[in-house]
C-alpha positions as CSV (number, residue, x, y, z in Angstrom):
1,X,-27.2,-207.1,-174.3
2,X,-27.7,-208.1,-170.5
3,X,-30.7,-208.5,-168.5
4,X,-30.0,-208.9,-164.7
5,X,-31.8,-211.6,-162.8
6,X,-32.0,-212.6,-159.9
7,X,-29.8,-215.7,-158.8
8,X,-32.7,-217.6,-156.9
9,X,-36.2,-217.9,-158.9
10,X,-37.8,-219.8,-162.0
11,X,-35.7,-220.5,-164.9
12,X,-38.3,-218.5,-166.7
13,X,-37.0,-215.3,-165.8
14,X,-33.3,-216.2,-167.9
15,X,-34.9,-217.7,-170.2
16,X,-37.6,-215.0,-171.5
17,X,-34.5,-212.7,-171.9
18,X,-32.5,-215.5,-173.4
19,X,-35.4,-216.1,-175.9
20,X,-34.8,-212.4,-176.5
21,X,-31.1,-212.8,-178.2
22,X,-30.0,-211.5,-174.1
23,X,-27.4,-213.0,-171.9
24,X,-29.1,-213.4,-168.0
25,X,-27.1,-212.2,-165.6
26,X,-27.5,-214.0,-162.3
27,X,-27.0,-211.7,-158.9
28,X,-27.1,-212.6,-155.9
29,X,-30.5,-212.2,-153.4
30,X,-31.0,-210.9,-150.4
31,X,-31.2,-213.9,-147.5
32,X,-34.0,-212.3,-145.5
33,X,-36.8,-212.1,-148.4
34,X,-34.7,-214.3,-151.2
35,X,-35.8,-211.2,-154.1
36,X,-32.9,-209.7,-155.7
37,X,-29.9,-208.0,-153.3
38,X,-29.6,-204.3,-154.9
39,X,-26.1,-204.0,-154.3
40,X,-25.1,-207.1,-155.9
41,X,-27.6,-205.3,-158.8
42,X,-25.8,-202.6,-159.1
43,X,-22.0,-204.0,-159.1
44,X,-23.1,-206.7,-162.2
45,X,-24.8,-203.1,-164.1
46,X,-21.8,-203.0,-167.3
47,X,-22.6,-200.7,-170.2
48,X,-24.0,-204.0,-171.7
49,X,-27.3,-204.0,-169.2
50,X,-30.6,-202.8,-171.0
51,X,-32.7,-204.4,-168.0
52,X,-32.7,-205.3,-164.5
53,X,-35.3,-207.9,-163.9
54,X,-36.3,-207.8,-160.1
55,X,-38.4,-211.2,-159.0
56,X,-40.7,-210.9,-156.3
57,X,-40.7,-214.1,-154.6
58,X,-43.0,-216.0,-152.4
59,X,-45.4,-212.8,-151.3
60,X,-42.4,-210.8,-150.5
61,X,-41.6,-207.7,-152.5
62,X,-38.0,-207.0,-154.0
63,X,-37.1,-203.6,-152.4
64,X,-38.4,-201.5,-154.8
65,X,-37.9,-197.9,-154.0
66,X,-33.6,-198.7,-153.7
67,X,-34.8,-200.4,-157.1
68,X,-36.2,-197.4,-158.8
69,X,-33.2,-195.3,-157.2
70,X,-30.9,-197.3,-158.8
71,X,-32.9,-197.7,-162.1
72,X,-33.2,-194.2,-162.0
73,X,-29.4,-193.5,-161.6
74,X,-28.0,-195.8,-164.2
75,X,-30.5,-195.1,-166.6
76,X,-31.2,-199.0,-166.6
77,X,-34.9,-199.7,-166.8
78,X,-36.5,-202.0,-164.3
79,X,-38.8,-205.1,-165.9
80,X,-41.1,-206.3,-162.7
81,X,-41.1,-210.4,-162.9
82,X,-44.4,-210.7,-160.4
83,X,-45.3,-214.4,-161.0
84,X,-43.9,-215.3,-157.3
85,X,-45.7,-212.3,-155.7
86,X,-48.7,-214.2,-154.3
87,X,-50.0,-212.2,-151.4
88,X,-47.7,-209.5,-151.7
């Protein structure tokens, strides 16, 4: 079982799906707003992937609507990680 996570934020993003019997799967983020890169998202997705886990960080939002696209598509549910989202 996989959860992807974003490469760049708290350990406590791994780690809750770690603490869940889940391997974190780090991907890559997207240089202009440092949240998850949805391309990278979608080339780490494996049959193995029960959840991608898109961080919000520092008041800017992870581009949600390619998010939900994709989520929608692979049938991979998204988990929302806002504890960065201050002000978004």
């Amino acid at each position: 079982t996989e959860v992807i996570v974003p490469a760049f934020t708290f350990i406590s993003s791994s780690q809750a799906a770690q603490r869940l019997g889940a391997v974190a799967v780090p991907v890559d983020v997207d240089p202009a707003t440092y949240c998850i890169d949805v391309a990278a998202t979608e080339a780490a997705i494996t049959d193995r992937t029960r959840v991608i886990m898109p961080v919000h960080m520092a008041g800017q939002l992870a581009d949600m609507d390619a998010l939900v696209r994709l989520s929608t598509e692979s049938g991979v549910p998204l988990l929302q990680d806002a504890a960065h989202a201050h002000g978004a």
